[in-house]
Phi, psi and omega in degrees: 000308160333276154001291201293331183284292141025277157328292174296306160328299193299309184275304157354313191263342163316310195305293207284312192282332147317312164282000176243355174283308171288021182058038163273156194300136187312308185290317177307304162348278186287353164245343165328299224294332218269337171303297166327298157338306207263332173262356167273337169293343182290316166318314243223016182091348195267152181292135188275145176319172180258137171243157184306318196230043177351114157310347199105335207212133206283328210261354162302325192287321160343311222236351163293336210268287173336321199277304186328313192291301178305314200310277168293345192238005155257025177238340203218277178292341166294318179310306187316294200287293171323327189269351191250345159287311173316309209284338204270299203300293153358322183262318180311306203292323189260359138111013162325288219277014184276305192312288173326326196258329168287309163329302177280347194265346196266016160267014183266009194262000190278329187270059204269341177273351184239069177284353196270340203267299193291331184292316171304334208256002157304332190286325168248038132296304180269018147291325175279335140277343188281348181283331191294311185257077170278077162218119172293334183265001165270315202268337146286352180277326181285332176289317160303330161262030180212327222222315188314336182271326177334301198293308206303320195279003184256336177149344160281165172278174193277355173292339190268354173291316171281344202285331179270353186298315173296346180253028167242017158233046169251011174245090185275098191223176178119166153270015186274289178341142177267325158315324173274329155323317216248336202264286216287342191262322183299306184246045148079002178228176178259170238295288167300339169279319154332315207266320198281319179309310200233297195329303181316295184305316152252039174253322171329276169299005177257338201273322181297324196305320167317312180268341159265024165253320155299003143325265181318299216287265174037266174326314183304280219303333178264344172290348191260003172231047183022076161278153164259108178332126187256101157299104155284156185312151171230107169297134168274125153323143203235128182280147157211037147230166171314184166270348192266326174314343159319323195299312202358299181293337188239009162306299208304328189274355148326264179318332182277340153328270186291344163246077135240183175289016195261340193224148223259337164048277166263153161229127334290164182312144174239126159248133189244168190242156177312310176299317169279331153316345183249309199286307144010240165010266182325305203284309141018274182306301186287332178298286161011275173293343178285325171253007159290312162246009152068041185206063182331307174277353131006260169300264198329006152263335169286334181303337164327311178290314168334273171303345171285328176295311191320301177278343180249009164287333186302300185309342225238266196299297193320283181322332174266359136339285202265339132303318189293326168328294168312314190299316198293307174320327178290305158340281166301340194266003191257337184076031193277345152322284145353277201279336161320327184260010195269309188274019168256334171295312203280355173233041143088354182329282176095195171298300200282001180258332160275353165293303181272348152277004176258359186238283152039273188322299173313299159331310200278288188314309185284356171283333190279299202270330167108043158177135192323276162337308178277278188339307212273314198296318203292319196255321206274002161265005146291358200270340148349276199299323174320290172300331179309311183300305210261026200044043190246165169303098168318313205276344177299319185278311210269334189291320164271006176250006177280322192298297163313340170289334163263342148292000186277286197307310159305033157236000189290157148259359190240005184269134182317291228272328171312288198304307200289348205259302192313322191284293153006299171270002149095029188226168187276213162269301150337294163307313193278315201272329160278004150284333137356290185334322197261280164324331226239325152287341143338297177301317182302314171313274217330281198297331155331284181283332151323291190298318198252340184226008194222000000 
C-alpha cells in the first residue's frame, strides 16, 4: 500500500511541475491536485490529515481542511503577508524604495576602473535591499533603471550586468518575506528570530562566495564572447523623492530589530510583531508625505495603494499559500512523508542526505516552473513531519531549502524577473538564465557542503 501511495505521489508532483511549466494557473493547479490525492487516498484507505471539527463525513472533510486552511492563514501569516505587500507597494508609490536604491548604488560609480569588481559588489548591496524590498521583480527592475547603465557604461556586457542585478535576488530572506513567514511559521519560530538566528549565518558566506564566483564567470563569458566595450551614457538617476524617504523601506526592519529579544533596551522588553512594525511604518510614511505636499487629501487618497496590495497579495500569494498546503495534504494523506523518511533510513541517508535531496528537489522545481514561491510553499510544509519522523531541526532542512527555491528561479528563462530585467537590458531570457546557471549551481554545492557538513 505504501508502494502504491508512492507512486501516485510520484506522478502527482510530475503532474503538477508539468502543468505549471505549461503556464496553468498555479492555485488551480496545487489545489485539484492536492484534492485528488486526498480523495484517492480516502478510496484507497489511507488516513486523511486530522481536523479541528470532523464534519462526520470524509468527503465533506477534504473541503473542510480548505475552509480550515483559509481559516487560519488568512488571520494570521496571511494578514502578516498582505500589510507587507501593502507597505512595499506603498513605498514604491510615493518613490521611497527608488530613493533608498540611489542612496545605496551610488557609491560603485567610483569603481571605473575595476568594473567586473563594481559589478560584483552589486551583489550584496543589493541583497540587503532585497531584505527591504522583497520583491525580485520590483527590485530587479529598479536596479535595471538606475545601477544597469552604471555598470554597461564602465565596461561590462549587459548581459554580466543584469546577470548580478539578478543574483541580489537569489536569497529571499528578511522579515519582509513571504517564504520567511511562511518557512518561520513551519518551525515555530518569528519572523526576526529566524532571520538573525539561522537566515545570517548562511546567507554571509553564500553572499561572499557568490559574488566572487560571478566575478571569474563574468569576466571569462564577456572575454569568450569578444565583448566590445559599448560606452553607455551614465545618467544620475533622477529623485523624486527627498533623500530622507531612504530610511522608509527599512524603518519596519529597524524596529523589528531593535524591539526583539536579541537586545535588552528596555525594561520591561517591548516585543513588536511584523505586522504592527509595517502599519506603524506606514502611518510614518504618510506624516511624511503630509508634510511634503501639504495636501491631506491627497495623502489620505494614496493610502488606496495600500489596501489595493493588500487584496491583490490575498489573490496571489495567500491563495497560493493555502493551495500549495492542500498539494501537501495530499501528499501526506498518500504517505509520501513516510516512505521519503523510510527509503532515505534504508539507504543510509539520514537527516543531512534528505536535507539535501528536498533542497535538490526545491531548486530543480523553481527552475521548472520560474518560481520561488509555488516551488517553496508545494514542499515546505513537509518538512515539520519529515523532521519530526527523524528527530532532526526543522529549521536545519528548511532553510537551505527556502535559499534554494529562489536561486532555482534565477536560473529559470520563465521567471518574471529573469523575462522583465532581460526584456529591458535588451538580452533574451535565455541569454540570462544560462549566465546564471553556472555561478548559481555552484552555489547550491557551495551551500550543500557548507550547511550540512561544515
Amino acid at each position: 500500500m505504501a508502494i502504491t501511495g508512492t507512486i501516485i505521489s510520484l506522478i502527482f508532483i510530475a503532474l503538477v511541475a508539468f502543468l505549471l511549466v505549461k503556464k496553468f494557473n498555479a492555485q488551480a493547479v496545487l489545489l485539484f491536485c492536492g484534492l485528488l490525492m486526498m480523495s484517492i487516498a480516502m478510496i484507497l484507505g489511507f488516513a486523511l490529515p486530522d481536523l479541528k471539527e470532523p464534519t462526520g463525513l470524509k468527503i465533506f472533510d477534504i473541503f473542510e481542511l480548505i475552509k480550515e486552511s483559509l481559516s487560519t492563514k488568512g488571520a494570521d501569516v496571511g494578514l502578516m503577508i498582505m500589510t507587507i505587500g501593502g507597505y512595499v507597494s506603498y513605498m514604491k508609490k510615493i518613490s521611497a524604495s527608488e530613493t533608498l536604491v540611489y542612496l545605496a548604488m551610488k557609491p560603485l560609480s567610483i569603481l571605473k576602473k575595476s568594473p567586473y569588481l563594481a559589478a560584483s559588489l552589486v551583489i550584496p548591496i543589493g541583497q540587503i535591499l532585497f531584505i527591504t524590498t522583497p520583491s525580485a521583480t520590483g527590485l530587479g527592475l529598479l536596479l535595471v533603471a538606475s545601477i544597469f547603465p552604471v555598470l554597461v557604461s564602465l565596461g561590462v556586457s549587459k548581459t554580466s550586468a543584469v546577470s548580478v542585478i539578478t543574483a541580489c535576488t537569489v536569497f529571499d530572506m528578511g522579515p519582509a518575506s513571504a517564504n520567511t513567514a511562511r518557512a518561520s511559521e513551519l518551525i515555530g519560530k518569528s519572523n526576526v528570530q529566524y532571520f538573525i538566528e539561522n537566515q545570517l549565518p548562511l546567507a554571509i558566506p553564500l553572499t561572499i562566495f557568490m559574488a566572487v564566483v560571478y566575478f571569474f564567470v563574468n569576466k571569462y563569458y564577456d572575454k569568450k564572447e569578444n565583448h566590445v566595450v559599448e560606452i553607455a551614457e551614465d545618467k544620475d538617476m533622477t529623485l523624486k523623492a527627498p533623500i530622507i524617504y531612504g530610511i522608509l523601506p527599512i524603518l519596519p526592519l529597524i524596529l523589528l530589530i531593535t524591539f526583539s529579544k536579541f537586545f535588552t533596551f528596555f525594561n520591561p522588553p517591548i516585543n513588536l510583531e511584523t505586522t504592527t512594525a509595517m502599519i506603524f511604518s506606514l502611518f510614518v510614511a504618510l506624516i511624511f508625505e503630509m508634510i511634503r505636499k501639504r495636501d491631506v487629501k491627497e495623502v489620505f487618497s494614496s493610502l488606496k495603494v495600500f489596501w489595493e496590495a493588500m487584496g491583490k497579495v490575498f489573490a496571489t500569494v495567500i491563495t497560493l499559500i493555502i493551495s500549495a498546503e492542500i498539494f501537501s495534504y495530499g501528499l501526506i494523506s498518500l504517505g509520501f512523508i513516510n516512505s521519503l523518511v523510510s527509503v532515505s533510513q534504508d539507504f543510509g541517508f539520514g537527516v543531512i542526505g534528505i536535507g539535501i535531496l528536498m533542497t535538490i528537489l526545491i531548486f530543480g522545481a523553481s527552475m521548472l516552473m520560474g518560481s520561488g514561491n509555488a516551488s517553496f510553499f508545494s514542499f515546505g510544509p513537509l518538512v515539520p513531519g519529515i523532521a519530526t519522523k527523524m528527530g532532526a531541526d526543522s529549521a536545519s532542512i528548511i532553510l537551505p531549502m527556502q535559499f534554494a527555491s529562489s536561486m532555482g528561479r534565477a536560473t529559470s528563462p520563465i521567471a518574471g524577473v529573469i523575462i522583465a530585467t532581460a526584456e529591458i537590458a535588451g538580452i533574451t531570457p535565455y541569454q540570462l538564465a544560462k549566465r546564471n546557471l553556472i555561478p548559481l549551481t555552484s552555489l547550491l554545492v557551495f551551500m550543500l557542503i557548507y550547511h550540512f557538513i561544515f
